[in-house]
C-alpha positions in Angstrom: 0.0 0.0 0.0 1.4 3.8 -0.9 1.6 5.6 1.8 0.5 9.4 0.8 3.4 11.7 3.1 1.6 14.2 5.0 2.1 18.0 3.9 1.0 20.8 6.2 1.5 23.4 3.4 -1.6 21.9 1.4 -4.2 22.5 4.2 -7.1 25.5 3.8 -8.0 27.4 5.5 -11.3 29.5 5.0 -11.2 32.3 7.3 -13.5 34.5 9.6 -13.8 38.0 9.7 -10.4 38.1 11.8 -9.8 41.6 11.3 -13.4 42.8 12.6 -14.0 40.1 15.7 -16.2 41.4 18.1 -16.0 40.2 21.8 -18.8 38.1 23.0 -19.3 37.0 19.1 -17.6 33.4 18.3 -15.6 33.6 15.3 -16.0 30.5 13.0 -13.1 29.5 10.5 -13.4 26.1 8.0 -10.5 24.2 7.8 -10.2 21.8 5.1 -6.9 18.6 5.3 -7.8 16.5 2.5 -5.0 17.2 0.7 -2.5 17.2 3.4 -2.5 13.4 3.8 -3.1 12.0 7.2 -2.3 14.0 10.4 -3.2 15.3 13.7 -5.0 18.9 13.5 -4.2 21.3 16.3 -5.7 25.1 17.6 -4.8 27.4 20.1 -5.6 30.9 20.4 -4.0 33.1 22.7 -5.3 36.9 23.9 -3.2 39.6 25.5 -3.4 38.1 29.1 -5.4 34.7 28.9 -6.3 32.5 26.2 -9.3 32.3 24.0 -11.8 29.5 24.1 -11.5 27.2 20.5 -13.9 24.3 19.9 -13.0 21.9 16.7 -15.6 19.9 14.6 -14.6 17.2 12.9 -17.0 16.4 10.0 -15.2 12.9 9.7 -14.3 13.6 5.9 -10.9 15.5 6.4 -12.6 19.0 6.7 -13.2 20.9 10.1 -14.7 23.7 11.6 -13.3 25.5 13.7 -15.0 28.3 16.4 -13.2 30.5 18.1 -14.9 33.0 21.5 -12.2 35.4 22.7 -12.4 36.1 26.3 -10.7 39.7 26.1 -10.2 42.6 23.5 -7.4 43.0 21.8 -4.7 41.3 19.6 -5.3 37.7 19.2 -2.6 35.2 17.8 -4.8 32.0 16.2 -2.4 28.8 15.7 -3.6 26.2 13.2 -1.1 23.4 13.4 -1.1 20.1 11.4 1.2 17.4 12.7 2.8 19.8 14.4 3.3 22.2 11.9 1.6 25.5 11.2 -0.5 25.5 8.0 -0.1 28.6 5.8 -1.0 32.1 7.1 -0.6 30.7 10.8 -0.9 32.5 13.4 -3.4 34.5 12.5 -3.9 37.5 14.1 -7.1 38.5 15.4 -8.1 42.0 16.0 -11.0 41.9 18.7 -12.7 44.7 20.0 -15.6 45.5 22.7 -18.9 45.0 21.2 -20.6 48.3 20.3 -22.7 50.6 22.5 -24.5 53.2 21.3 -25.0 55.5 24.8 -21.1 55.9 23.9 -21.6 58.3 21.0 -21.6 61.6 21.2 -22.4 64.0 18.2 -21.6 67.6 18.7 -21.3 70.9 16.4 -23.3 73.7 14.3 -25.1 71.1 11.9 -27.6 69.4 14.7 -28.4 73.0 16.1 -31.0 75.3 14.4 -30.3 78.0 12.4 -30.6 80.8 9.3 -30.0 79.5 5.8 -28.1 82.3 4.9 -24.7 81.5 7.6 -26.2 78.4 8.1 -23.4 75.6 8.5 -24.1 72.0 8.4 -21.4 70.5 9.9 -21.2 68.0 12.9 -18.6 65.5 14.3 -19.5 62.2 15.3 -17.3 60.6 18.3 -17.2 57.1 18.6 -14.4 56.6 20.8 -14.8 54.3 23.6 -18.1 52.8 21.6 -16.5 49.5 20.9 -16.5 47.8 17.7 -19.1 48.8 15.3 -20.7 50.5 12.1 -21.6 54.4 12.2 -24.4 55.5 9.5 -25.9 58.8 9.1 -28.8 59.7 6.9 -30.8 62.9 6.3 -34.2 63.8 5.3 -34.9 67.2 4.1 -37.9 68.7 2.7 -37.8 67.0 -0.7 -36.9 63.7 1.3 -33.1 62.2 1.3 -30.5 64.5 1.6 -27.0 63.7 0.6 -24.0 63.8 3.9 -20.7 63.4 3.3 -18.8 61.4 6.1 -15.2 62.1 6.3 -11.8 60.9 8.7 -8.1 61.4 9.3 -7.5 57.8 8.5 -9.2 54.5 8.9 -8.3 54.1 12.4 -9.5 57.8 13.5 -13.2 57.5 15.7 -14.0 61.0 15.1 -16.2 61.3 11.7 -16.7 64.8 10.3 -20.2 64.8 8.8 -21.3 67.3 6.3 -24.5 68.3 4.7 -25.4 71.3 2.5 -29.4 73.0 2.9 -30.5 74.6 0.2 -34.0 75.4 1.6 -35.2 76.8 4.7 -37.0 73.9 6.6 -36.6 71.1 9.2 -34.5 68.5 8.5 -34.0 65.5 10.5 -30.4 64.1 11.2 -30.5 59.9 11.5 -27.3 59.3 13.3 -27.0 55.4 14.6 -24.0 53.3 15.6 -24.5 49.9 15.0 -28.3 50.0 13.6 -29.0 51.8 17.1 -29.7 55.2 17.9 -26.9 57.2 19.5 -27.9 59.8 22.1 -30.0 62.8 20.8 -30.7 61.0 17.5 -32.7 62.0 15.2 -31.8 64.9 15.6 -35.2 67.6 14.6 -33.3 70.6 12.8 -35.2 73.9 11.9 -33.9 76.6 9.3 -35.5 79.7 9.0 -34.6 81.7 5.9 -34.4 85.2 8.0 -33.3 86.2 11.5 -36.2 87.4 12.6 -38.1 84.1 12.3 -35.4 82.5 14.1 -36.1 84.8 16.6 -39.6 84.0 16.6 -38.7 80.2 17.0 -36.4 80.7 19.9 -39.5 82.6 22.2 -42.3 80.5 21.1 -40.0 77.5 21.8 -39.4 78.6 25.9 -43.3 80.0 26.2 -45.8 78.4 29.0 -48.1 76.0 28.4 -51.1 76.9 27.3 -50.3 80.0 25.6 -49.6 78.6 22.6 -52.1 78.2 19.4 -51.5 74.3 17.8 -48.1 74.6 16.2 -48.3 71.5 13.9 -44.2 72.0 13.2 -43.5 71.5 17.1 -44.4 67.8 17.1 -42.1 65.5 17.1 -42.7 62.1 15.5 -39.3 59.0 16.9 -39.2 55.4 17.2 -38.2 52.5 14.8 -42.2 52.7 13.7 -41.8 55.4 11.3 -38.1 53.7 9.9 -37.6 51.5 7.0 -37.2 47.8 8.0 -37.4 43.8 7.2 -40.9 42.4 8.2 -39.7 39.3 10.5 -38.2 42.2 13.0 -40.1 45.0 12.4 -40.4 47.1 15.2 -43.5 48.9 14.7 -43.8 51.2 17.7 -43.7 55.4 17.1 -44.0 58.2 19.9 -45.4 61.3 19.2 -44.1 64.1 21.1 -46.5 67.0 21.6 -45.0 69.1 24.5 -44.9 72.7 23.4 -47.6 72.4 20.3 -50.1 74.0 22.1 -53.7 73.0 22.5 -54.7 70.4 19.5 -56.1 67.1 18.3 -53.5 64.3 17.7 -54.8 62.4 14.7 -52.9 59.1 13.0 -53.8 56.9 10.1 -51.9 54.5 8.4 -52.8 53.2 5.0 -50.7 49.6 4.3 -50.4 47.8 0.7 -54.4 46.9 1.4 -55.4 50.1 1.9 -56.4 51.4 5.4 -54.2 50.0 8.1 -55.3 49.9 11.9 -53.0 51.1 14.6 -53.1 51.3 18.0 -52.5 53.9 20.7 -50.6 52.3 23.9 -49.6 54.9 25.8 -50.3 58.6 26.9 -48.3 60.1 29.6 -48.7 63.1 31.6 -45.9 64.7 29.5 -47.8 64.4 26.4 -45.7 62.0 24.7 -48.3 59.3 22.8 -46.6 56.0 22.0 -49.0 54.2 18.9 -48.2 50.9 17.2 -49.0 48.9 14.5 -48.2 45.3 13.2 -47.5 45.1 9.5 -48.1 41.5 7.8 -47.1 41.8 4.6 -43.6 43.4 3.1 -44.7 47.0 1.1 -44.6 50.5 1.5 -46.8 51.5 5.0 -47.5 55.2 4.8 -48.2 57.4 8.2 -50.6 60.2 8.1 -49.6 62.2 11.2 -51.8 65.1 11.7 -51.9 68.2 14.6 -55.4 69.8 14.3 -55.7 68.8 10.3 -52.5 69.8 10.2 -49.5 67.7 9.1 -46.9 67.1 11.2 -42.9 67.6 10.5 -41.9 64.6 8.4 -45.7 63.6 7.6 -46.7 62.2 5.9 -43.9 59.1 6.7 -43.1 56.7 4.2 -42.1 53.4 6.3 -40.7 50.2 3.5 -40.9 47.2 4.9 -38.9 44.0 3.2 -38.9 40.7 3.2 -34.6 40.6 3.6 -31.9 42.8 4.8 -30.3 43.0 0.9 -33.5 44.4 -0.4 -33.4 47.1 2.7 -29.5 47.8 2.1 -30.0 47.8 -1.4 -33.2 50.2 -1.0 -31.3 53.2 1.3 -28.1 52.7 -0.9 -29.8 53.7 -3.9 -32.9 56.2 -2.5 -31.9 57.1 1.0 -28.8 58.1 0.7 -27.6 56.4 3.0 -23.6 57.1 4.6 -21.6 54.4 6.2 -18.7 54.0 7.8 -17.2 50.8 9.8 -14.8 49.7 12.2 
């Protein structure tokens, strides 16, 4: 009988995302020996100050998969041995971060503050320092809808994001700022434009008058929540909150109208704050639209145009192509 010698240097290996782990996320790796002849295969995987925990499969046909769970940030060295020997690219290194938190985020500067037209400046930095591992993605709507941003950094490895967006119309535009497909703090961000001073003006001292002596100010309401975002039907969440402190005295009015027509939704919640939390529970993927109304008066952002999709490449491909959607990852 030929014996086939073993050879280490013919062993695959498919990798993970090594350079993007995330701690608390196991990293999976497919090893494949059936070309190496026969051998022992070996892992290990070693953190800054302990080691991580590996688990091998064997599939009992010369191929192997391997998962790896860190138990620490930072640089990881993987070692994938076969009779002893490292197989090619071993170690690996392993780049493992904290896993991303959103309350970390801080977004600060002239562009999420209201203004004139005329000097306006929409500019505002993004921090994500200390946010862990993660994707940032900004998006804003102006009054003709989706509004082009530009996202900018120093180099890959820089956390602060300079975001930039250019008004061309005096109106509210609202600033989607998430880290991680979660909201960071503040966000969305309700921004008003006036096109002259003295309306600005007008803003600032109808904004700080008591209750009560106010006439229904439709553009005061403010609409948040994943209900009135785009989404994929099997984790939609469908609840909205309308926010009606300093409106005045009015008559909060919601329809919905679905791919069938008329759509029925549900108010949960009214606190003494006048925040009113609705719901509703889409069945079928479409476009949901949200008819938001302050004494027959539309809202800021109403009427909202909520598509829902069956998969997460037909949402991606959707706010790539009509939202305008900016990324940037870590």
């Amino acid at each position: 009988m030929k014996i086939v010698a073993a050879d280490p240097s013919k062993v695959v290996c498919i990798e993970g995302d090594f350079e993007r782990c995330v701690l608390g996320q196991e990293i999976t790796s497919y090893i494949d020996t059936r070309q190496a002849g026969p051998g022992k295969l070996t892992v290990d995987c070693q953190g800054p100050h302990m080691a991580a925990h590996c688990r091998l499969f064997d599939h009992n046909d010369g191929t192997f998969t391997l998962k790896v769970e860190p138990q620490e940030a930072g640089i990881h060295l993987l070692q994938i041995r076969y009779r002893g020997q490292d197989v090619k690219g071993s170690p690996f290194k392993l780049k493992v971060g904290n896993p991303p938190d959103a309350s970390k985020v801080c977004v600060l500067g002239p562009g999420i503050q209201d203004g004139v037209l005329a000097t306006y400046e929409g500019k505002f930095v993004v921090e994500t320092k200390g946010a862990g591992q993660g994707h940032l993605t900004v998006r804003v709507r102006g009054p003709k809808g989706a509004f082009r941003v530009e996202l900018s950094r120093k180099s890959e490895k820089d956390r602060t994001v300079l975001c930039r967006y250019d008004p061309t119309l005096a109106d509210q535009y609202v600033i989607h700022v998430k880290w991680s497909d979660v909201y960071v703090p503040g966000s969305p961000f309700h921004v008003n434009i006036f096109k002259t001073n003295k309306e600005f003006s007008r803003f600032k001292h109808d904004k700080v008058m008591p209750m009560g002596k106010e006439s229904p100010t439709a553009s005061k309401i403010r609409v948040i929540g994943q209900g009135v975002e785009h989404g994929i039907l099997a984790t939609f969440q469908s609840k909205f909150v309308v926010e009606t402190g300093g409106a005045g005295k009015g008559q909060l009015s919601v329809k919905i109208r679905g791919p069938a027509g008329a759509f029925r939704v549900e108010k949960t919640r009214e606190s003494e704050d006048r925040n009113v939390m609705y719901r509703y529970d889409p069945t079928v993927a479409g476009e949901y639209i949200l008819h938001i109304k302050w004494s027959d008066e539309h809202v800021s952002g109403s009427p909202f145009h909520v598509h829902i999709f069956n998969t997460e490449q037909e949402l991606l491909s959707f706010l790539l192509n009509k939202e305008l959607l900016s990324s940037i990852e870590y």
